[in-house]
N, CA, C and O of each residue as an XYZ file, in Angstrom:
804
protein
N     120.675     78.066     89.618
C     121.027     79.031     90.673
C     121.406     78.292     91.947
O     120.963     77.197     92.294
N     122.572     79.290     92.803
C     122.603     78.223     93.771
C     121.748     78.467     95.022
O     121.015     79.456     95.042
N     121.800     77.536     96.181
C     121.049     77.286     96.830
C     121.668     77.786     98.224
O     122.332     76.969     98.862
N     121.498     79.030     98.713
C     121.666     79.992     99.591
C     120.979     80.384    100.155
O     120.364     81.362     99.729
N     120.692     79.848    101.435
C     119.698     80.456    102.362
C     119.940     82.233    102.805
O     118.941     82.952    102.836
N     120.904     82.642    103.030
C     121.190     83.495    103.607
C     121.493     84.902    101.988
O     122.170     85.925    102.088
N     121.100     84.656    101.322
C     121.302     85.036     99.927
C     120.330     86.429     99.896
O     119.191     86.346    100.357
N     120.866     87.827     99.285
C     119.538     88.723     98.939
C     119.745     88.833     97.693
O     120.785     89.352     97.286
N     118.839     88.388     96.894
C     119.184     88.457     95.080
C     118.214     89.985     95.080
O     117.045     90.340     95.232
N     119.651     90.609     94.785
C     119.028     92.062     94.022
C     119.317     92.056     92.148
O     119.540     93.062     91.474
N     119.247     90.952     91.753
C     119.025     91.746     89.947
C     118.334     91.842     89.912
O     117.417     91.497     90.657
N     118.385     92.597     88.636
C     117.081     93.512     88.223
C     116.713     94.845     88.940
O     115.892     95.599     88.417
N     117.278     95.134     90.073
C     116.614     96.140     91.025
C     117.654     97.447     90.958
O     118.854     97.387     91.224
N     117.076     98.392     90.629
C     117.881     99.994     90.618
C     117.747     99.992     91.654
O     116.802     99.621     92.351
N     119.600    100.820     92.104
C     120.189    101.790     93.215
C     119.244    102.742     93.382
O     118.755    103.296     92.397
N     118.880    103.041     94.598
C     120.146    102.351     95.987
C     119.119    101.075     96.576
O     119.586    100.580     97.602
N     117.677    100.387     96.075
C     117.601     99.264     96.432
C     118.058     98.070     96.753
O     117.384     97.189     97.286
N     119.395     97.979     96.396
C     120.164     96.836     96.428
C     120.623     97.102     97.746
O     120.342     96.357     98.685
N     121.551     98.471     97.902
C     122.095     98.701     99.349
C     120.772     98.642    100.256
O     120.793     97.867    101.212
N     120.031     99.137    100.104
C     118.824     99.430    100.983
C     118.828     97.580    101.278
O     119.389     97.202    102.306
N     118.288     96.678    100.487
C     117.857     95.560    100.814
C     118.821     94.864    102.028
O     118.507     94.320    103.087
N     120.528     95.209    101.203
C     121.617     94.498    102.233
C     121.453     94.940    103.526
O     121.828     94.406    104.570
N     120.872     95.941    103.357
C     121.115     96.798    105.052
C     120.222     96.230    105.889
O     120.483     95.814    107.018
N     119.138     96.207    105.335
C     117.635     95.650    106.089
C     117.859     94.451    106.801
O     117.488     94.165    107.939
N     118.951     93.337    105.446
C     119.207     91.827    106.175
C     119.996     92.059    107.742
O     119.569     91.692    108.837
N     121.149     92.715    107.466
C     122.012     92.741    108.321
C     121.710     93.575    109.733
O     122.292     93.398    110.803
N     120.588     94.585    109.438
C     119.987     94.858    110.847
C     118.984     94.299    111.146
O     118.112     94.980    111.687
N     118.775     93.078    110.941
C     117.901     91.533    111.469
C     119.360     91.516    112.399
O     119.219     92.102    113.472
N     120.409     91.077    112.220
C     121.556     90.095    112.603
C     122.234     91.217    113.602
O     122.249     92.444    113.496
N     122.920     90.148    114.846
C     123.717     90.720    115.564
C     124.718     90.384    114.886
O     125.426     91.250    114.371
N     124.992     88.990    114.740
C     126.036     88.663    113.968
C     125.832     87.983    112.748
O     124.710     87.491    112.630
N     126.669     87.813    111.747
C     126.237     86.547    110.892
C     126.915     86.827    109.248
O     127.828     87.586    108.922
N     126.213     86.050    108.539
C     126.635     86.399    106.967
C     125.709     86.030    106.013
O     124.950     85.068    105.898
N     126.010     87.288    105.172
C     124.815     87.571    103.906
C     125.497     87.602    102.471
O     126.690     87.908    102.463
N     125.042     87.394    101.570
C     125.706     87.271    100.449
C     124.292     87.742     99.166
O     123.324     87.138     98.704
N     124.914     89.197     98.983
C     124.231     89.726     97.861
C     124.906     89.615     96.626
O     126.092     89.628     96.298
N     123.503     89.468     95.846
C     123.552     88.963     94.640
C     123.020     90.119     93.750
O     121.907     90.597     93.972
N     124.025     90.690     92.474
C     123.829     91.822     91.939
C     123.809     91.969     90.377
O     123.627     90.796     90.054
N     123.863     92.487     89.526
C     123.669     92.185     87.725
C     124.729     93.198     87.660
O     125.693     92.523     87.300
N     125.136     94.397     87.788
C     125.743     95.501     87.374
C     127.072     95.668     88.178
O     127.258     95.090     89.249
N     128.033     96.542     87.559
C     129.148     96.945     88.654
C     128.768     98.078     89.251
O     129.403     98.088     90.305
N     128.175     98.938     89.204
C     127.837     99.661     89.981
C     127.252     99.468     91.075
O     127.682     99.824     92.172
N     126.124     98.834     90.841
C     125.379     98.061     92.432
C     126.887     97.435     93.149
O     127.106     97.911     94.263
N     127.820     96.544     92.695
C     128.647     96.101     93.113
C     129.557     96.937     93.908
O     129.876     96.624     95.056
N     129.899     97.790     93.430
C     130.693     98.936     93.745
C     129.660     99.555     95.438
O     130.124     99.653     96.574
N     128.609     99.775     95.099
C     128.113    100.481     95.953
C     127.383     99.117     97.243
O     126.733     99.548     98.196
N     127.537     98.015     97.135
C     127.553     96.865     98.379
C     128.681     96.994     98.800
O     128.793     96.837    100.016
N     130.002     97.334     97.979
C     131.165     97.146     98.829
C     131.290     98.280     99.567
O     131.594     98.077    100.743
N     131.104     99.751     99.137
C     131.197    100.873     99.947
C     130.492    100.925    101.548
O     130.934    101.348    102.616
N     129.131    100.256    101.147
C     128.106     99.972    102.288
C     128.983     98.850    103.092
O     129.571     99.323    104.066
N     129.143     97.723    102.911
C     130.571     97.094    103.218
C     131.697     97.751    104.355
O     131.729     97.483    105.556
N     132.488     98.569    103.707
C     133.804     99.163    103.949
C     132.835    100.024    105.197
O     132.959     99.559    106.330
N     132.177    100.873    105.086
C     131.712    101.548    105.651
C     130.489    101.502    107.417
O     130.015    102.310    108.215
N     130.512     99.644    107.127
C     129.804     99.356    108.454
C     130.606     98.672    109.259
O     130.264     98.141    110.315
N     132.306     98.671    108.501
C     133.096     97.877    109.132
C     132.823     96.333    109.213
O     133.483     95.647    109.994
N     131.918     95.816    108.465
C     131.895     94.403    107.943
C     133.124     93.979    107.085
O     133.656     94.771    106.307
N     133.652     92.408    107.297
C     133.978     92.282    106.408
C     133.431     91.115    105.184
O     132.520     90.318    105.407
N     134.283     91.213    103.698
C     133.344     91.028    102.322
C     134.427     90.358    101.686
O     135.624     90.337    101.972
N     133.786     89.817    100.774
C     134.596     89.147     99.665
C     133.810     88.612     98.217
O     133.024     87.665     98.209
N     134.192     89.429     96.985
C     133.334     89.600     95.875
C     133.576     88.662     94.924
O     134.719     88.340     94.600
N     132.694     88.247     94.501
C     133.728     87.086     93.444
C     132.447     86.957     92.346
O     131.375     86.800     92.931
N     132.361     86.986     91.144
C     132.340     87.212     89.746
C     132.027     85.738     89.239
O     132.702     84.724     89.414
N     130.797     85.894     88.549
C     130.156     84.466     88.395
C     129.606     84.066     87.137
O     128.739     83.209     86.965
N     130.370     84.986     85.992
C     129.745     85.106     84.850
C     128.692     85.997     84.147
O     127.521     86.132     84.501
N     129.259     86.542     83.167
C     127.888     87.550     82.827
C     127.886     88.822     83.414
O     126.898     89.514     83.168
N     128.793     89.312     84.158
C     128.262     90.399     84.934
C     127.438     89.825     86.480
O     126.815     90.632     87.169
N     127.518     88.809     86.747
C     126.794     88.098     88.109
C     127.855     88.812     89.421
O     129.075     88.839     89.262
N     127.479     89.124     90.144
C     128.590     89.109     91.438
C     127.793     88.773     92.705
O     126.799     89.380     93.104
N     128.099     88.224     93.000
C     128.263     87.713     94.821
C     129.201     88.183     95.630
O     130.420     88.096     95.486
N     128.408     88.846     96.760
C     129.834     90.006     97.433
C     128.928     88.844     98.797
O     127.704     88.785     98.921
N     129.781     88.183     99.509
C     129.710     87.593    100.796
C     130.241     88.966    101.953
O     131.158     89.786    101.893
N     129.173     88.702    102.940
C     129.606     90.069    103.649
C     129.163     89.157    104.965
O     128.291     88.321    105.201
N     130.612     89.991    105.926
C     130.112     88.828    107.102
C     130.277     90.052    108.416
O     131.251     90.781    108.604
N     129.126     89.996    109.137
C     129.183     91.263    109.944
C     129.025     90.283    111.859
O     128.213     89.538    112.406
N     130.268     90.887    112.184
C     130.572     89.916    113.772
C     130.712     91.346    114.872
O     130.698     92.489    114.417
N     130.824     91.096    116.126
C     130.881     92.032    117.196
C     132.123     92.735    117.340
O     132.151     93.799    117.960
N     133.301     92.169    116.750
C     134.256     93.242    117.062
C     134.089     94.016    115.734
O     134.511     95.085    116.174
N     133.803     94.284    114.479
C     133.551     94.947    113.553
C     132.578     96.041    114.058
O     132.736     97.217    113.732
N     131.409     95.566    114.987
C     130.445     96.377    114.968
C     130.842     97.528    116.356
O     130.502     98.711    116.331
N     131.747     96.778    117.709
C     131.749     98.071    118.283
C     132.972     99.194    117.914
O     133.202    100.290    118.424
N     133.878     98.238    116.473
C     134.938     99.304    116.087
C     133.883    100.350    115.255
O     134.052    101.503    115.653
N     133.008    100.259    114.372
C     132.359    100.942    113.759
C     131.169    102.106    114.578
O     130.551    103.045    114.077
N     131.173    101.474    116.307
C     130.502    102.840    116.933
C     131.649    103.730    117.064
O     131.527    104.951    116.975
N     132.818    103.114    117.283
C     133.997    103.894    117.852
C     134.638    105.501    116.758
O     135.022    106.661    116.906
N     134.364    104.421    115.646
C     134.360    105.109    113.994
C     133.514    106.410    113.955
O     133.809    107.597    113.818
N     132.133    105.607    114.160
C     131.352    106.820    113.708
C     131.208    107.855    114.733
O     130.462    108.712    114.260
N     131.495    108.106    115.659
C     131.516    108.684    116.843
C     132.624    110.016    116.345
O     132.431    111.229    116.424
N     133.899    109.214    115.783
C     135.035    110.489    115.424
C     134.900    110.732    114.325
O     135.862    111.334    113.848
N     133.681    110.426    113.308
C     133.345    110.306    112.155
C     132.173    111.441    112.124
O     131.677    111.929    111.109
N     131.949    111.652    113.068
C     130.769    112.941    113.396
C     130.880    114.336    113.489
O     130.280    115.386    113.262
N     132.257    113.713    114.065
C     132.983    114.875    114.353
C     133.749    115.710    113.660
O     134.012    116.878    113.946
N     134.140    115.026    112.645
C     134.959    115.024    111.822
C     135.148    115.243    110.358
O     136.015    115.883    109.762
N     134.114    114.549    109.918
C     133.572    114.595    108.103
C     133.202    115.984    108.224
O     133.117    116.615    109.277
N     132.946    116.492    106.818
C     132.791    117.916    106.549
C     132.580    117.510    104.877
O     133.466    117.155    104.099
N     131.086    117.688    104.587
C     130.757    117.172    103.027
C     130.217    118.916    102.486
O     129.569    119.759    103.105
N     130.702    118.938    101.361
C     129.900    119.838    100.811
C     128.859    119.391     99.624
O     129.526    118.770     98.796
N     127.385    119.468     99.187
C     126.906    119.424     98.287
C     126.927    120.403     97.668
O     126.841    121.540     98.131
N     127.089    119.979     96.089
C     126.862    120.788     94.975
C     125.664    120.643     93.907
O     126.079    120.010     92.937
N     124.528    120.960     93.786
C     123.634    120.628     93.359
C     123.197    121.452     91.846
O     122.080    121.508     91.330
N     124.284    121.955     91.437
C     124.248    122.998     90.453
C     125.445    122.893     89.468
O     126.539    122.427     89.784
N     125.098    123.411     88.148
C     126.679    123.619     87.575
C     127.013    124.934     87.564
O     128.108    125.091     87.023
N     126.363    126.254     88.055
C     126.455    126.874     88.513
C     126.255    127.458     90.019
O     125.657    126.852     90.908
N     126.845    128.709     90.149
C     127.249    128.852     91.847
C     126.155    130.260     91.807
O     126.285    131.343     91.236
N     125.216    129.796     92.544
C     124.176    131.478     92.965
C     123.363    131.674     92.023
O     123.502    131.264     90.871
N     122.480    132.301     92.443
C     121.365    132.901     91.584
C     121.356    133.946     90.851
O     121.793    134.872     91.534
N     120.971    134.444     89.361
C     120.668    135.783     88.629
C     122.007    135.192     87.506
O     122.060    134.020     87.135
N     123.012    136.252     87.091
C     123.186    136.007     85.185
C     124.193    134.493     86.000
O     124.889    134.416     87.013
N     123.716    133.306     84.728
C     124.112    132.558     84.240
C     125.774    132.203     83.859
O     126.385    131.160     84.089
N     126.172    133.233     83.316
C     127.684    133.248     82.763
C     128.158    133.700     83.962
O     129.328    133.401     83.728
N     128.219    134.350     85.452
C     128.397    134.795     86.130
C     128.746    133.285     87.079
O     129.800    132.774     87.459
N     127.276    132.901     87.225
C     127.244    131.807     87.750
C     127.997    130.419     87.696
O     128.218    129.491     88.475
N     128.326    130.797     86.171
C     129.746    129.565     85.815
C     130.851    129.738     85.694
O     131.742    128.915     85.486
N     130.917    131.177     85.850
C     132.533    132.085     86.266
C     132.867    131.707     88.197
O     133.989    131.683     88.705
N     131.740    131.494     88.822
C     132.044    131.657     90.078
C     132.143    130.233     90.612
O     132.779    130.009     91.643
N     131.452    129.145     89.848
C     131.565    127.745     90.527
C     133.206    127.435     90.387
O     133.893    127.098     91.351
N     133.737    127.612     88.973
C     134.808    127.234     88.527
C     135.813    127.730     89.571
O     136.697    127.103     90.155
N     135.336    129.430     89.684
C     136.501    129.821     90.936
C     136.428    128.912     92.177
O     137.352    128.267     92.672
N     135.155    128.989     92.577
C     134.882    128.386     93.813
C     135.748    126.968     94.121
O     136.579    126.918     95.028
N     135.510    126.092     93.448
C     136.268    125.107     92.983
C     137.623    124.624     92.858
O     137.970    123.467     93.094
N     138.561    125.801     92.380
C     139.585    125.703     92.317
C     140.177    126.462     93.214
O     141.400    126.394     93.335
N     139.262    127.501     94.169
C     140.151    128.071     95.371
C     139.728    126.939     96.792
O     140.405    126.898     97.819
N     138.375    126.018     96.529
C     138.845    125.109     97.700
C     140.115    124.075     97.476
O     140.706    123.463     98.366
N     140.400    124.037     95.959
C     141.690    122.480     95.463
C     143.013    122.837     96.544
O     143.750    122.117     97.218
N     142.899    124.486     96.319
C     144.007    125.129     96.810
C     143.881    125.359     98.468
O     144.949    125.510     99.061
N     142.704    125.393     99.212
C     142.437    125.924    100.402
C     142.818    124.967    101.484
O     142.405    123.810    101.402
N     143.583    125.344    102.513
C     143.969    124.680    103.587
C     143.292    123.609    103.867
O     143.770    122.477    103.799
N     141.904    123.925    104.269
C     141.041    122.931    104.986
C     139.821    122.472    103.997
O     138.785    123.067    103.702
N     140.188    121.543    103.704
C     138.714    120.877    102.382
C     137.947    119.732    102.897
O     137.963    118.881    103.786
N     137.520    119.991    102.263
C     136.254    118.597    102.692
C     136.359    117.679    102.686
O     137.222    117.284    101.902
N     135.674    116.683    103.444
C     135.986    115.244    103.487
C     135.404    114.538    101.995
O     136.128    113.951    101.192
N     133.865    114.761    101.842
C     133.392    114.634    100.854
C     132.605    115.801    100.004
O     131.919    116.689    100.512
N     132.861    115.601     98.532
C     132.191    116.471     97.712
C     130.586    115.296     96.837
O     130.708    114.201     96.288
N     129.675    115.871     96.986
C     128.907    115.067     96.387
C     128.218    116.200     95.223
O     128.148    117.424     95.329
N     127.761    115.343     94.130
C     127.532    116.176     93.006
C     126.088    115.896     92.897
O     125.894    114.730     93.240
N     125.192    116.384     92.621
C     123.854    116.096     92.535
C     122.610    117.027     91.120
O     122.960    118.083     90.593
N     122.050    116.740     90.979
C     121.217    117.084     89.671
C     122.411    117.905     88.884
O     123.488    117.316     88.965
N     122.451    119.094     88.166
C     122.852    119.825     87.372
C     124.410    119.306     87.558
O     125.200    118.918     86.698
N     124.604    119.466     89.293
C     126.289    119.751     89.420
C     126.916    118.484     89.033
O     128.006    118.216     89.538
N     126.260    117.496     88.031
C     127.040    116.563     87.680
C     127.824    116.683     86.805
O     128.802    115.981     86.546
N     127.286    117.934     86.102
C     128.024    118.073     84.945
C     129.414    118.805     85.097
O     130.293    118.984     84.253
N     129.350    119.190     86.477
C     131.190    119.729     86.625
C     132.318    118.964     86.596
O     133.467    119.398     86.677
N     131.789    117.129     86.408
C     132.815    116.462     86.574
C     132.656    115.039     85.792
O     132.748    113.864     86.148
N     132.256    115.971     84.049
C     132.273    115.206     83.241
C     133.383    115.266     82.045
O     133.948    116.343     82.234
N     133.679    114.950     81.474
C     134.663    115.340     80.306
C     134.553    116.629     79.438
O     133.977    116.567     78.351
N     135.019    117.641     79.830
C     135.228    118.718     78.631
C     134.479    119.463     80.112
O     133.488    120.130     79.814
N     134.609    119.455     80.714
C     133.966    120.243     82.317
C     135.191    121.477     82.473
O     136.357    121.081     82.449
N     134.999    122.582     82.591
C     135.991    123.381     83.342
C     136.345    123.264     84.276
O     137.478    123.702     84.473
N     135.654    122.644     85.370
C     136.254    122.556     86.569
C     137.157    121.093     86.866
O     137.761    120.829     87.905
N     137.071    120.401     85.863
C     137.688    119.059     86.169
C     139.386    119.240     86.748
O     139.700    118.491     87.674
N     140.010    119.806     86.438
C     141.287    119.809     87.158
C     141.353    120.162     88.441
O     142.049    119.531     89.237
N     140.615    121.244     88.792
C     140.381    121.208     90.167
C     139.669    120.208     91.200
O     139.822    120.171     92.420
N     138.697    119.258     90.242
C     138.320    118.414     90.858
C     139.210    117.633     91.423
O     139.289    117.144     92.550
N     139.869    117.581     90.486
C     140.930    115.697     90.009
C     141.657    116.572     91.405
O     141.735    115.899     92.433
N     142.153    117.943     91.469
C     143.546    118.348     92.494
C     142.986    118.067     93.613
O     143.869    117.892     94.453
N     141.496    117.879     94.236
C     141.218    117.695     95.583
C     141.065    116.460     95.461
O     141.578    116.091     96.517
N     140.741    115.557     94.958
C     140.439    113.737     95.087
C     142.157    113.514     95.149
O     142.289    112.524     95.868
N     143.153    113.854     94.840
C     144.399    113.794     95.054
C     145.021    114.230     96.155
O     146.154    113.791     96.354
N     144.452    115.163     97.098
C     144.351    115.555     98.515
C     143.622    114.540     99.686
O     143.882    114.653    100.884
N     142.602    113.462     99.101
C     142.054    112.952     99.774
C     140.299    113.325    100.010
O     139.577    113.024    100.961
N     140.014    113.995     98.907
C     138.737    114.462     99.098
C     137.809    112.948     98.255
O     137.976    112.409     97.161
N     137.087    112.749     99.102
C     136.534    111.648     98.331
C     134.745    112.347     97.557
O     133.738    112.712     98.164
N     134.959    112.296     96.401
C     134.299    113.342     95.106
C     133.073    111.683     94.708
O     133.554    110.570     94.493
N     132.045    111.878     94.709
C     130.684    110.731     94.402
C     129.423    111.834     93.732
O     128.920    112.898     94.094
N     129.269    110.929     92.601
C     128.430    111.838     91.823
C     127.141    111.009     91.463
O     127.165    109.843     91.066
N     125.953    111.812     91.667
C     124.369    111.001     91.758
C     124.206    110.040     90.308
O     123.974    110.536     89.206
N     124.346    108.862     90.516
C     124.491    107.804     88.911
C     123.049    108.416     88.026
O     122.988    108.951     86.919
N     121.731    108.016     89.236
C     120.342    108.682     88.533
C     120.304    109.794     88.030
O     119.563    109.834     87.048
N     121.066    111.251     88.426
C     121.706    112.499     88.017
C     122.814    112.477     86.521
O     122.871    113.350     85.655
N     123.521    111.336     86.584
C     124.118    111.319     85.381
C     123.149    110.079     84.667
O     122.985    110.287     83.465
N     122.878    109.575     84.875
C     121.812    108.891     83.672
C     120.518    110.008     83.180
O     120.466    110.296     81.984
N     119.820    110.420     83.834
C     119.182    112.240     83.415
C     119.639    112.687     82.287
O     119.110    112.661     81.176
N     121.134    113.298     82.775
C     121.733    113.707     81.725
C     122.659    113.091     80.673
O     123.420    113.740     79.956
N     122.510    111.781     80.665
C     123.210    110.759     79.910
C     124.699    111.236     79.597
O     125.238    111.518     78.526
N     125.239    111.227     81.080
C     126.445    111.248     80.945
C     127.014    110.401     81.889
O     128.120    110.587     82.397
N     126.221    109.413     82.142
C     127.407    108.024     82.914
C     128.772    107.911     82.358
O     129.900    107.929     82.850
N     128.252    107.779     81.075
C     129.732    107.246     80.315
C     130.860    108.813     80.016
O     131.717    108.611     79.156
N     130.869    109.854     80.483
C     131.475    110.688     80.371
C     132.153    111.199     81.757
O     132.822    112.207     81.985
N     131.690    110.018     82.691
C     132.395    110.623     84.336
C     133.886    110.686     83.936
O     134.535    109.808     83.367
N     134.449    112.355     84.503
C     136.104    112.303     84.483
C     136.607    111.823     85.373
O     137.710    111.279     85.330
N     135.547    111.979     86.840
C     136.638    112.461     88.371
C     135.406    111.692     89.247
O     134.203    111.774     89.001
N     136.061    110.904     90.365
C     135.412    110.967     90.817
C     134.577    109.412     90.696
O     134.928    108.615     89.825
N     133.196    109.011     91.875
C     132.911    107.657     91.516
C     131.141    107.993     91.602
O     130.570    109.026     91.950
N     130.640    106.822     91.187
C     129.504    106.971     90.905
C     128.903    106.886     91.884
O     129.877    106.688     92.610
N     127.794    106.862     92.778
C     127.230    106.862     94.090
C     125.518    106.917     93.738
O     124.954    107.310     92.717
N     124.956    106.366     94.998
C     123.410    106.122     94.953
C     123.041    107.326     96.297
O     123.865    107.788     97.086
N     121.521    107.633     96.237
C     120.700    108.109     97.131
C     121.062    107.752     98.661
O     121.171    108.706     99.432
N     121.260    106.420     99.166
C     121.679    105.862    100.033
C     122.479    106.577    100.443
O     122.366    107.508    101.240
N     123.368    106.172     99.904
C     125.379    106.457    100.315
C     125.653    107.942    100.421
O     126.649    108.438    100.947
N     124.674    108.572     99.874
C     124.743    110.007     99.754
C     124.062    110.732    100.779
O     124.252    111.905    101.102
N     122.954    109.617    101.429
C     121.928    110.636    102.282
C     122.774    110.101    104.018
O     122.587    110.603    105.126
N     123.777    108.824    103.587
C     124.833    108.302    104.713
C     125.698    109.660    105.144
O     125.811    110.150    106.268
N     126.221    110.066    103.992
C     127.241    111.063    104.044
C     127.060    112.492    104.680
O     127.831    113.061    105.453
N     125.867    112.937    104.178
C     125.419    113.831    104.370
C     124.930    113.717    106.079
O     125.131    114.629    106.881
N     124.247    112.389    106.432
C     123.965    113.092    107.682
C     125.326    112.620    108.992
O     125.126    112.278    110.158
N     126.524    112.751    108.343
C     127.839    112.638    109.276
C     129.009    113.746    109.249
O     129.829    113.987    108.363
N     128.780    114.452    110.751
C     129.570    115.563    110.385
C     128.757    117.102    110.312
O     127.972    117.629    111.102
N     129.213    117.474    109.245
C     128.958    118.968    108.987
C     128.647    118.884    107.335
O     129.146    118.257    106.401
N     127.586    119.823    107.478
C     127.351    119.514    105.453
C     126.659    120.762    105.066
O     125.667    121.260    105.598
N     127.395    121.221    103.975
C     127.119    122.526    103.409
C     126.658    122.670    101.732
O     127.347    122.322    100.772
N     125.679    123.112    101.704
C     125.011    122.756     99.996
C     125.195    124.277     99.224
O     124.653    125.330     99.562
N     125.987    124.088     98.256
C     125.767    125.154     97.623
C     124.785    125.096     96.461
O     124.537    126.112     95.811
């Protein structure tokens, strides 16, 4: 292994611990650089989002095996563009959660007649959301053989950025059946949620 002082080795460790750990280093630091160490692409995926998203910049590079090292280097003009960010980022985001594969309470078949509508009259609706996040049940709206998947796919094609709970699809062992959409941790989700405006159905 190499010899990295500045190193956070997250294998072995389930999301969103990995993001959680990177975050912890980097709010030690005004400035500086960290380089997490990860086993999976998903953890990978979700250091770079945390990444993109603090206005750091990163660079990932692949070390065999599934190994990745994402170097992330966080300096002062990154950090007061990212107050500047989140400031119109407050203002601005508009997430809806979906925590169901159905929409409302009482008959069932009703309930999956109305998500589907629901769904496909926001693909179509003027003003949509910044983010859609999918959580326990509602993962299953945006798995393969899902009714609502075309409407999904028509708003991530608008710019709706669609993240669905990985621990929520491992539950229901449907990681490997995501249609639409990217995989996301507790973290990144509880980020989203508190920026903006957020509405749970």
């Amino acid at each position: 292994m190499e010899n990295i002082d500045n190193k956070i080795d997250c294998r072995g460790l389930n999301c969103p611990i990995p993001v959680v750990n990177t975050k912890k280093y980097f709010d030690t630091l005004e400035n500086g650089i960290g380089v997490t160490i990860v086993d999976n692409e998903v953890a990978k995926n979700n250091i770079v989002k945390f990444a993109q998203g603090s206005g750091f910049n990163y660079e990932v590079k692949e070390k065999g095996n599934n190994i990745f090292y994402i170097t992330i280097t966080k300096g002062k003009a990154g950090a007061e563009e990212l107050n500047v960010e989140s400031s119109k980022e407050k203002e601005e985001t508009f997430t809806i959660v979906i925590g169901s594969d159905k929409l409302g309470n009482g008959n069932d078949e009703l309930g999956v007649a109305l998500i589907k509508s629901y769904l496909f009259a926001l693909s179509e609706a003027e003003v949509i959301p910044t983010n859609i996040l999918f959580l326990n049940a509602g993962v299953k709206l945006v798995v393969e053989g899902a009714l609502t998947i075309d409407s999904v796919k028509r708003l991530v094609e608008r710019g709706v950025n669609v993240q669905s709970c990985g621990l929520c699809l491992d539950f229901y062992g449907l990681k490997d059946n995501l249609a639409v959409g990217e995989i996301s941790n507790m973290y990144a989700i509880i980020e989203m949620m508190n920026k903006g405006k957020t509405i749970k159905l």
